[in-house]
C-alpha positions as CSV (number, residue, x, y, z in Angstrom):
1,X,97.0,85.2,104.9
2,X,100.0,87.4,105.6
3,X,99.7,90.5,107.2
4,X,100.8,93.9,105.5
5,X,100.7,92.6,101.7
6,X,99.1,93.8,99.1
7,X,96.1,91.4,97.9
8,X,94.3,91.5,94.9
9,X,90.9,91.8,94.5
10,X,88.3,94.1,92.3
11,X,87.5,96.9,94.6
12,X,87.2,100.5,94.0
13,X,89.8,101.3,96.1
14,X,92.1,98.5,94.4
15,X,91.4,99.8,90.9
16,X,92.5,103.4,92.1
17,X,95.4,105.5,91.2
18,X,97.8,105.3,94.6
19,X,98.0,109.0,94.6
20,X,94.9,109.5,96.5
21,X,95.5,106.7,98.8
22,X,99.3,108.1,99.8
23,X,97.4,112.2,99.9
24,X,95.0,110.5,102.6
25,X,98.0,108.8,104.6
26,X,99.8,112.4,104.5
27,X,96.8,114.4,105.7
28,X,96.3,112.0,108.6
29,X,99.9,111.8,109.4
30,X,99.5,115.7,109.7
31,X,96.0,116.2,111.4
32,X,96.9,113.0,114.1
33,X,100.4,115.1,115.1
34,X,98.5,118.2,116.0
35,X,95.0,116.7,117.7
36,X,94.4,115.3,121.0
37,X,90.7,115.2,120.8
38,X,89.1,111.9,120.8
39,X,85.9,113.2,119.4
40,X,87.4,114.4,116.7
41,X,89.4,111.7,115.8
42,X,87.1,109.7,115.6
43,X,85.7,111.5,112.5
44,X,88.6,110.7,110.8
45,X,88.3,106.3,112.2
46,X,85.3,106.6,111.1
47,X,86.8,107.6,107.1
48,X,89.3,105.0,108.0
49,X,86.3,102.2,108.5
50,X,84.4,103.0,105.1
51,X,87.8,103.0,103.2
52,X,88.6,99.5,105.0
53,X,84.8,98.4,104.0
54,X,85.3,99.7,100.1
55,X,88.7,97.5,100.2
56,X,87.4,94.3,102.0
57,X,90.1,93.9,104.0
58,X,89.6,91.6,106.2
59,X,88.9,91.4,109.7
60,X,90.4,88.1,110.5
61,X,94.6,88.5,109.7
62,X,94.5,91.7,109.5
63,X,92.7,94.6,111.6
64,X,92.6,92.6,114.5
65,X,96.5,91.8,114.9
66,X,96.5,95.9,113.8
67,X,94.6,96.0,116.8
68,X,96.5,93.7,119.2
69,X,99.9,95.9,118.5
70,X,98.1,99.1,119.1
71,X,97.2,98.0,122.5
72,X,100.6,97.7,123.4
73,X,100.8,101.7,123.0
74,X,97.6,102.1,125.0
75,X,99.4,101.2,127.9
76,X,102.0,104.2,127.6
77,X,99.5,106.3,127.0
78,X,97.5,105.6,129.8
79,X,101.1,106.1,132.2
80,X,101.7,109.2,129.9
81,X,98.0,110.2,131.2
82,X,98.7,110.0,134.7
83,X,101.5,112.6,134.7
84,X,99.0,115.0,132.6
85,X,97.7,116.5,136.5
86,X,98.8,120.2,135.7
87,X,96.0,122.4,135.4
88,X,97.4,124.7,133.0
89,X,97.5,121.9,130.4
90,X,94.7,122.0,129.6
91,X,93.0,124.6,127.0
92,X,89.4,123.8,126.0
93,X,88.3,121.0,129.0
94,X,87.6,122.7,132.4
95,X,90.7,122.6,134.1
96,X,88.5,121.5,137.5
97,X,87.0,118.8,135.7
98,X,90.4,117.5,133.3
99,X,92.6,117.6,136.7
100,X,89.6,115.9,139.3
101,X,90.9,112.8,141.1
102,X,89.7,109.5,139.9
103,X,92.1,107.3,141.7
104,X,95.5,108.6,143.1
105,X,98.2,106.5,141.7
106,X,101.5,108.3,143.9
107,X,101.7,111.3,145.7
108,X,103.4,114.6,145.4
109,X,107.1,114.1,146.1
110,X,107.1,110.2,145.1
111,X,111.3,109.5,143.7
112,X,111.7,109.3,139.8
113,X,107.8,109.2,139.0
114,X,106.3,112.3,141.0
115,X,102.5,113.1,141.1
116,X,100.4,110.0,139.0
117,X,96.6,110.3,139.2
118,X,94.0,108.6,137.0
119,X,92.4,112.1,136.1
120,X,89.5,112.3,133.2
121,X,92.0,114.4,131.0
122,X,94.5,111.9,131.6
123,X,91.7,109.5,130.6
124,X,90.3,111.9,127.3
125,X,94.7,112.6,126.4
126,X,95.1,108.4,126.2
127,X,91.9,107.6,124.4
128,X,92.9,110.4,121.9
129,X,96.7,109.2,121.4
130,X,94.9,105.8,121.4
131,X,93.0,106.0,118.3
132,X,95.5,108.7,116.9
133,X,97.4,104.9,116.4
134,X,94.4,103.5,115.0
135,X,93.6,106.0,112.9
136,X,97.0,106.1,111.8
137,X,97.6,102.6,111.3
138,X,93.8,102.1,109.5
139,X,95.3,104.4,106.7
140,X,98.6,102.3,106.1
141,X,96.6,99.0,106.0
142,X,94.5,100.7,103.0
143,X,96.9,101.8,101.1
144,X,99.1,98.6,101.5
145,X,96.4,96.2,101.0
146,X,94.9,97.9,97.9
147,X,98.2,99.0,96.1
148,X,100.1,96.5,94.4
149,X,104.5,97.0,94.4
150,X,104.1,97.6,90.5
151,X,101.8,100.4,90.9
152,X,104.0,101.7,94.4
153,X,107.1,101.6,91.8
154,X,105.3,103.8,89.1
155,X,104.2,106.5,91.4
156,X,107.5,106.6,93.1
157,X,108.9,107.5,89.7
158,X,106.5,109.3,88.9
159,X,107.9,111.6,91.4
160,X,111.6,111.3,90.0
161,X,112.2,109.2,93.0
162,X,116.3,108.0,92.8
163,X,116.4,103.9,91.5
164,X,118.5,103.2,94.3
165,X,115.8,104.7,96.7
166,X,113.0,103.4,94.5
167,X,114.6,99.6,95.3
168,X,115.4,100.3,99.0
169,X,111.7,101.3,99.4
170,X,110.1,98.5,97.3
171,X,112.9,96.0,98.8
172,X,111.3,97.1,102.5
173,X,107.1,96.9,101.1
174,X,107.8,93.8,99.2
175,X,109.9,91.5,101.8
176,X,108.7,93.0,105.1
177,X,105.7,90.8,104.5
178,X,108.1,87.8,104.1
179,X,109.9,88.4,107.2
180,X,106.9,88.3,109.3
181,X,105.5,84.7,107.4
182,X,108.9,83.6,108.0
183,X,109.0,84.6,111.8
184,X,105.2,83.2,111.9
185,X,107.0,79.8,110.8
186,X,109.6,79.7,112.9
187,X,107.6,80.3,116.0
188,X,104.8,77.6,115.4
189,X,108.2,75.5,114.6
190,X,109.7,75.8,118.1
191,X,105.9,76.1,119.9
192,X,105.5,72.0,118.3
193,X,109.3,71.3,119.4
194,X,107.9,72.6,123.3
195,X,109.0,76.1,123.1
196,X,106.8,77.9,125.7
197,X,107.9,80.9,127.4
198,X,106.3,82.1,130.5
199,X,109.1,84.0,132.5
200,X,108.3,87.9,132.8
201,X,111.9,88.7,134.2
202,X,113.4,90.7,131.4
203,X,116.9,88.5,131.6
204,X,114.7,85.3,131.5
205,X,112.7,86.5,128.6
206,X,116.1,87.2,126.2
207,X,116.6,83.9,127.4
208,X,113.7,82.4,126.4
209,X,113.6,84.1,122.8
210,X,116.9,82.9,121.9
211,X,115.4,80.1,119.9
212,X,113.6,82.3,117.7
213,X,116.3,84.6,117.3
214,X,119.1,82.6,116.2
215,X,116.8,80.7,113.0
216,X,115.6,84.2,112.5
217,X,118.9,85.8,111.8
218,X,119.6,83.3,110.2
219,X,116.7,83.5,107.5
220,X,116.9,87.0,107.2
221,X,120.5,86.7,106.1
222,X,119.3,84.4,103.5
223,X,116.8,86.7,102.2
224,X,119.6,89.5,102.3
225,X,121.3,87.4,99.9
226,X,118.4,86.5,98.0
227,X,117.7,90.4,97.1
228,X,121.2,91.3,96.6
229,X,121.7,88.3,93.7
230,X,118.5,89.2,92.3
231,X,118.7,93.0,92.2
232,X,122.1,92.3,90.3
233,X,120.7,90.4,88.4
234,X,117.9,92.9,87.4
235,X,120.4,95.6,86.7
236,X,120.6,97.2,90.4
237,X,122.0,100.8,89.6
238,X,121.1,101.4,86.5
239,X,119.4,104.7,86.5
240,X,117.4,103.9,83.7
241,X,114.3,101.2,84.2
242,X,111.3,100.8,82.2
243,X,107.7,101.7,83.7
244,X,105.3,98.5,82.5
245,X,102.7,100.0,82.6
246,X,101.2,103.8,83.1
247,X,98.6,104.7,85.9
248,X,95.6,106.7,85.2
249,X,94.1,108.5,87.6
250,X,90.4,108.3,86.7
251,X,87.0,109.7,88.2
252,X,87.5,108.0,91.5
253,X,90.7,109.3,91.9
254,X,90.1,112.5,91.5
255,X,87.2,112.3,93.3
256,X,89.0,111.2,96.8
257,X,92.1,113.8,96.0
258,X,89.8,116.7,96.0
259,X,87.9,115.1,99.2
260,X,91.1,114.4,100.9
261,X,92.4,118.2,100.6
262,X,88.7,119.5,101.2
263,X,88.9,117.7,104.7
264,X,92.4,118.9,105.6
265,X,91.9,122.0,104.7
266,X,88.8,122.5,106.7
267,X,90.2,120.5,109.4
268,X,93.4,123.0,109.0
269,X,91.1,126.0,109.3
270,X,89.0,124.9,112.2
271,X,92.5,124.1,114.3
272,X,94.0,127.3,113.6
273,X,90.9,130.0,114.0
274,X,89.2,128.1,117.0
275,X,91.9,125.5,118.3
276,X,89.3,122.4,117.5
277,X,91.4,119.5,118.1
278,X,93.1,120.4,121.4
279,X,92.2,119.2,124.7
Protein backbone atom coordinates (compact mmCIF):
# COMPACT_ATOMS: atom_id res chain seq x y z
CA UNK A 1 0.00 0.00 0.00
CA UNK A 2 1.35 3.37 -0.84
CA UNK A 3 0.81 6.16 1.18
CA UNK A 4 -1.09 9.42 -0.03
CA UNK A 5 -3.05 7.70 -2.98
CA UNK A 6 -6.24 7.64 -3.71
CA UNK A 7 -7.88 3.98 -3.32
CA UNK A 8 -10.95 2.81 -4.36
CA UNK A 9 -13.44 1.38 -2.48
CA UNK A 10 -17.52 1.86 -2.04
CA UNK A 11 -17.74 4.17 0.89
CA UNK A 12 -19.92 7.18 1.39
CA UNK A 13 -17.25 9.32 1.53
CA UNK A 14 -15.67 7.79 -1.79
CA UNK A 15 -19.03 8.14 -3.67
CA UNK A 16 -19.18 11.87 -2.67
CA UNK A 17 -18.87 15.04 -4.64
CA UNK A 18 -15.04 16.42 -3.68
CA UNK A 19 -16.57 19.73 -2.96
CA UNK A 20 -17.50 18.97 0.50
CA UNK A 21 -14.42 17.12 1.28
CA UNK A 22 -12.04 20.23 -0.07
CA UNK A 23 -14.95 22.90 2.10
CA UNK A 24 -13.87 20.66 5.24
CA UNK A 25 -10.04 20.93 4.50
CA UNK A 26 -10.59 24.88 4.10
CA UNK A 27 -12.50 25.32 7.33
CA UNK A 28 -9.86 23.47 9.29
CA UNK A 29 -7.02 25.07 7.63
CA UNK A 30 -8.82 28.25 8.90
CA UNK A 31 -10.08 27.31 12.47
CA UNK A 32 -6.34 25.35 13.28
CA UNK A 33 -4.46 28.95 12.23
CA UNK A 34 -6.43 30.87 14.83
CA UNK A 35 -6.80 28.11 17.95
CA UNK A 36 -4.41 27.05 20.45
CA UNK A 37 -6.77 25.16 22.57
CA UNK A 38 -6.38 21.58 22.87
CA UNK A 39 -9.80 20.93 24.08
CA UNK A 40 -11.12 22.35 21.45
CA UNK A 41 -9.30 20.84 18.89
CA UNK A 42 -10.02 18.00 19.73
CA UNK A 43 -13.67 18.48 18.74
CA UNK A 44 -12.64 18.98 15.37
CA UNK A 45 -9.97 15.18 15.65
CA UNK A 46 -12.61 13.84 16.77
CA UNK A 47 -14.78 14.86 13.05
CA UNK A 48 -11.50 13.91 11.54
CA UNK A 49 -11.77 10.09 13.25
CA UNK A 50 -15.52 9.46 12.06
CA UNK A 51 -14.65 10.79 8.46
CA UNK A 52 -11.41 8.38 8.57
CA UNK A 53 -13.95 5.52 9.94
CA UNK A 54 -16.79 6.30 6.99
CA UNK A 55 -13.61 6.06 4.49
CA UNK A 56 -11.93 2.93 5.87
CA UNK A 57 -8.71 4.16 5.65
CA UNK A 58 -6.55 2.21 7.00
CA UNK A 59 -4.61 2.22 10.06
CA UNK A 60 -1.77 0.13 9.02
CA UNK A 61 0.21 2.34 5.84
CA UNK A 62 -1.48 5.07 6.43
CA UNK A 63 -2.48 6.96 9.84
CA UNK A 64 0.20 5.54 11.58
CA UNK A 65 3.25 6.84 9.26
CA UNK A 66 0.71 10.24 9.41
CA UNK A 67 1.53 9.81 12.85
CA UNK A 68 5.21 9.06 12.94
CA UNK A 69 5.93 12.47 10.79
CA UNK A 70 3.73 14.53 13.08
CA UNK A 71 5.87 13.57 15.94
CA UNK A 72 8.70 15.02 14.38
CA UNK A 73 6.77 18.59 14.89
CA UNK A 74 5.94 17.61 18.47
CA UNK A 75 9.33 18.16 19.28
CA UNK A 76 9.42 21.93 18.18
CA UNK A 77 6.64 22.49 19.76
CA UNK A 78 7.50 21.25 22.91
CA UNK A 79 11.08 23.78 22.56
CA UNK A 80 8.60 26.43 21.14
CA UNK A 81 6.68 25.73 24.65
CA UNK A 82 9.45 26.30 26.82
CA UNK A 83 10.05 29.90 25.65
CA UNK A 84 6.10 30.56 26.18
CA UNK A 85 7.14 31.74 30.29
CA UNK A 86 5.71 35.35 29.79
CA UNK A 87 2.76 35.93 31.89
CA UNK A 88 1.12 38.27 29.67
CA UNK A 89 0.73 35.53 27.02
CA UNK A 90 -1.59 34.16 28.19
CA UNK A 91 -5.51 35.24 27.93
CA UNK A 92 -8.03 32.75 29.19
CA UNK A 93 -5.54 30.18 31.53
CA UNK A 94 -4.47 31.75 34.86
CA UNK A 95 -1.46 33.39 34.23
CA UNK A 96 -0.06 31.89 37.89
CA UNK A 97 -0.99 28.51 36.86
CA UNK A 98 0.13 28.75 32.63
CA UNK A 99 3.69 30.33 33.88
CA UNK A 100 4.27 27.75 37.31
CA UNK A 101 7.55 25.96 37.11
CA UNK A 102 7.51 22.36 36.27
CA UNK A 103 11.16 21.84 35.56
CA UNK A 104 13.56 24.71 34.76
CA UNK A 105 15.29 23.98 31.61
CA UNK A 106 17.95 27.45 31.62
CA UNK A 107 17.93 30.36 33.52
CA UNK A 108 17.33 34.01 32.89
CA UNK A 109 20.30 35.44 31.01
CA UNK A 110 21.31 31.93 29.39
CA UNK A 111 23.31 33.17 25.62
CA UNK A 112 21.15 32.66 22.38
CA UNK A 113 18.24 30.57 24.19
CA UNK A 114 17.28 32.88 27.32
CA UNK A 115 14.60 31.73 29.97
CA UNK A 116 13.34 27.75 29.00
CA UNK A 117 11.00 26.17 31.62
CA UNK A 118 8.71 23.23 31.16
CA UNK A 119 5.55 25.38 32.28
CA UNK A 120 1.82 23.77 31.95
CA UNK A 121 1.04 26.45 29.22
CA UNK A 122 3.98 25.57 27.58
CA UNK A 123 2.67 22.02 28.00
CA UNK A 124 -1.35 23.03 26.97
CA UNK A 125 0.47 25.63 23.71
CA UNK A 126 2.44 22.14 22.41
CA UNK A 127 -0.35 19.60 22.84
CA UNK A 128 -2.59 22.18 21.00
CA UNK A 129 -0.04 22.97 17.94
CA UNK A 130 0.34 19.12 18.27
CA UNK A 131 -2.98 17.98 17.17
CA UNK A 132 -3.48 21.29 15.26
CA UNK A 133 -0.92 18.83 12.78
CA UNK A 134 -3.14 15.95 13.30
CA UNK A 135 -6.13 17.49 12.81
CA UNK A 136 -4.74 19.03 9.88
CA UNK A 137 -3.19 16.28 8.32
CA UNK A 138 -6.40 13.74 9.24
CA UNK A 139 -8.37 16.09 6.79
CA UNK A 140 -5.82 15.71 3.76
CA UNK A 141 -5.61 11.89 4.16
CA UNK A 142 -9.65 12.03 3.61
CA UNK A 143 -9.84 13.83 0.96
CA UNK A 144 -6.87 12.18 -0.85
CA UNK A 145 -7.78 8.77 -0.09
CA UNK A 146 -11.47 9.03 -1.07
CA UNK A 147 -11.09 11.32 -4.26
CA UNK A 148 -9.96 9.83 -7.24
CA UNK A 149 -7.45 12.37 -9.88
CA UNK A 150 -10.44 12.22 -12.38
CA UNK A 151 -12.88 13.59 -10.02
CA UNK A 152 -9.79 16.21 -8.53
CA UNK A 153 -9.56 17.26 -12.39
CA UNK A 154 -13.35 17.96 -12.77
CA UNK A 155 -13.73 20.07 -9.77
CA UNK A 156 -10.59 21.96 -10.61
CA UNK A 157 -12.32 22.95 -13.75
CA UNK A 158 -15.21 23.28 -12.43
CA UNK A 159 -13.68 26.23 -10.95
CA UNK A 160 -12.17 27.62 -14.35
CA UNK A 161 -8.97 26.50 -12.97
CA UNK A 162 -6.04 27.37 -15.93
CA UNK A 163 -4.96 23.70 -17.95
CA UNK A 164 -1.55 24.41 -17.27
CA UNK A 165 -2.28 24.81 -13.42
CA UNK A 166 -4.88 22.08 -13.64
CA UNK A 167 -1.73 19.61 -14.91
CA UNK A 168 0.88 21.03 -12.53
CA UNK A 169 -1.61 20.17 -9.66
CA UNK A 170 -2.69 16.77 -10.83
CA UNK A 171 1.07 16.16 -12.07
CA UNK A 172 2.02 16.83 -8.06
CA UNK A 173 -1.42 14.48 -6.48
CA UNK A 174 -0.81 11.81 -9.03
CA UNK A 175 3.18 11.21 -8.95
CA UNK A 176 3.91 12.38 -5.41
CA UNK A 177 2.66 8.94 -4.45
CA UNK A 178 5.15 7.40 -6.94
CA UNK A 179 8.09 9.17 -5.59
CA UNK A 180 7.60 7.98 -2.16
CA UNK A 181 7.06 3.96 -3.56
CA UNK A 182 10.06 4.65 -5.49
CA UNK A 183 12.14 6.09 -2.49
CA UNK A 184 10.46 3.14 -0.39
CA UNK A 185 12.39 0.88 -3.05
CA UNK A 186 15.36 2.33 -3.16
CA UNK A 187 15.95 2.23 0.57
CA UNK A 188 14.99 -1.46 1.24
CA UNK A 189 17.56 -1.81 -1.95
CA UNK A 190 20.60 -0.33 -0.16
CA UNK A 191 19.22 -1.65 3.63
CA UNK A 192 19.80 -5.66 1.70
CA UNK A 193 23.17 -4.29 -0.03
CA UNK A 194 24.26 -3.26 4.05
CA UNK A 195 23.26 0.26 4.09
CA UNK A 196 22.77 1.05 7.78
CA UNK A 197 23.28 4.49 9.03
CA UNK A 198 23.77 5.14 12.63
CA UNK A 199 25.94 8.42 12.83
CA UNK A 200 23.91 11.49 14.47
CA UNK A 201 26.75 14.10 13.39
CA UNK A 202 24.99 16.19 10.83
CA UNK A 203 28.22 15.93 8.25
CA UNK A 204 28.17 12.13 8.88
CA UNK A 205 24.53 11.80 8.17
CA UNK A 206 24.79 13.75 4.48
CA UNK A 207 27.35 11.24 4.25
CA UNK A 208 25.53 8.40 5.08
CA UNK A 209 22.36 9.33 2.80
CA UNK A 210 24.39 9.72 -0.25
CA UNK A 211 23.33 6.37 -1.46
CA UNK A 212 19.85 7.09 -1.40
CA UNK A 213 20.26 10.32 -2.89
CA UNK A 214 22.17 9.78 -5.91
CA UNK A 215 19.51 6.62 -7.38
CA UNK A 216 16.86 9.00 -6.20
CA UNK A 217 17.76 11.89 -8.40
CA UNK A 218 18.27 9.83 -10.53
CA UNK A 219 14.62 8.25 -10.74
CA UNK A 220 12.98 11.36 -10.27
CA UNK A 221 14.64 12.65 -13.39
CA UNK A 222 13.17 9.73 -15.16
CA UNK A 223 9.83 10.35 -13.98
CA UNK A 224 10.40 14.12 -15.13
CA UNK A 225 10.83 12.84 -18.42
CA UNK A 226 8.18 10.38 -18.21
CA UNK A 227 5.43 13.34 -17.56
CA UNK A 228 6.82 15.72 -19.95
CA UNK A 229 6.59 12.94 -23.06
CA UNK A 230 3.33 12.03 -21.90
CA UNK A 231 1.74 15.39 -21.25
CA UNK A 232 2.89 16.13 -25.01
CA UNK A 233 1.61 13.55 -25.98
CA UNK A 234 -1.87 14.29 -24.40
CA UNK A 235 -1.95 17.67 -25.91
CA UNK A 236 -0.16 19.74 -22.89
CA UNK A 237 -1.39 23.43 -23.55
CA UNK A 238 -4.18 23.07 -25.19
CA UNK A 239 -6.72 25.07 -23.31
CA UNK A 240 -9.39 23.10 -24.31
CA UNK A 241 -9.80 19.34 -22.69
CA UNK A 242 -12.80 17.29 -22.37
CA UNK A 243 -14.46 16.55 -18.85
CA UNK A 244 -15.33 12.49 -18.93
CA UNK A 245 -17.46 12.53 -16.88
CA UNK A 246 -19.80 15.25 -14.76
CA UNK A 247 -19.95 15.09 -10.81
CA UNK A 248 -23.12 15.35 -9.00
CA UNK A 249 -23.31 16.46 -5.86
CA UNK A 250 -26.12 14.41 -4.28
CA UNK A 251 -27.83 14.24 -0.71
CA UNK A 252 -24.65 13.47 1.03
CA UNK A 253 -23.01 16.17 -0.31
CA UNK A 254 -25.04 18.60 0.52
CA UNK A 255 -25.59 17.31 3.63
CA UNK A 256 -21.71 17.67 4.81
CA UNK A 257 -21.48 21.26 2.88
CA UNK A 258 -24.16 22.74 4.93
CA UNK A 259 -22.49 20.82 8.21
CA UNK A 260 -19.10 21.97 7.26
CA UNK A 261 -20.21 25.89 7.14
CA UNK A 262 -22.64 25.31 10.20
CA UNK A 263 -19.47 24.31 12.23
CA UNK A 264 -17.26 27.20 11.03
CA UNK A 265 -19.54 29.49 11.39
CA UNK A 266 -20.40 28.71 14.93
CA UNK A 267 -16.79 28.00 15.57
CA UNK A 268 -16.19 31.63 13.86
CA UNK A 269 -18.80 33.21 16.18
CA UNK A 270 -17.77 31.67 19.41
CA UNK A 271 -13.90 32.91 18.64
CA UNK A 272 -14.79 36.26 17.86
CA UNK A 273 -17.61 37.18 20.78
CA UNK A 274 -15.93 35.17 23.63
CA UNK A 275 -12.24 34.36 22.32
CA UNK A 276 -12.96 30.32 22.64
CA UNK A 277 -10.01 28.91 21.13
CA UNK A 278 -7.22 30.87 22.73
CA UNK A 279 -5.12 29.87 25.50
Amino acid sequence: MVLLQYEAKDTVLHRMHPLPKLLWIFAMAIICSIFYNPFVLLFFLAIDLVLILFARIPWRGWLNQIITVAMFSWIGFFLLGMWQTSAERWVHLDPDFATTVILAVTPVGTPIFGRMDITYGGLLYTAGMSIRVLVLLFAFCVFIYSTSPEEFVCLLRKFHIPAKLTFIVMATYRFFPDILNKLGTIRDAQSLRGWNPRSLNPIKVIREYMPLAVPAMTELVHMSTSIALSAEAKGFGNPHFIILHELELGKSGILLIVSVLLVFLITMYLYITYRIGIL
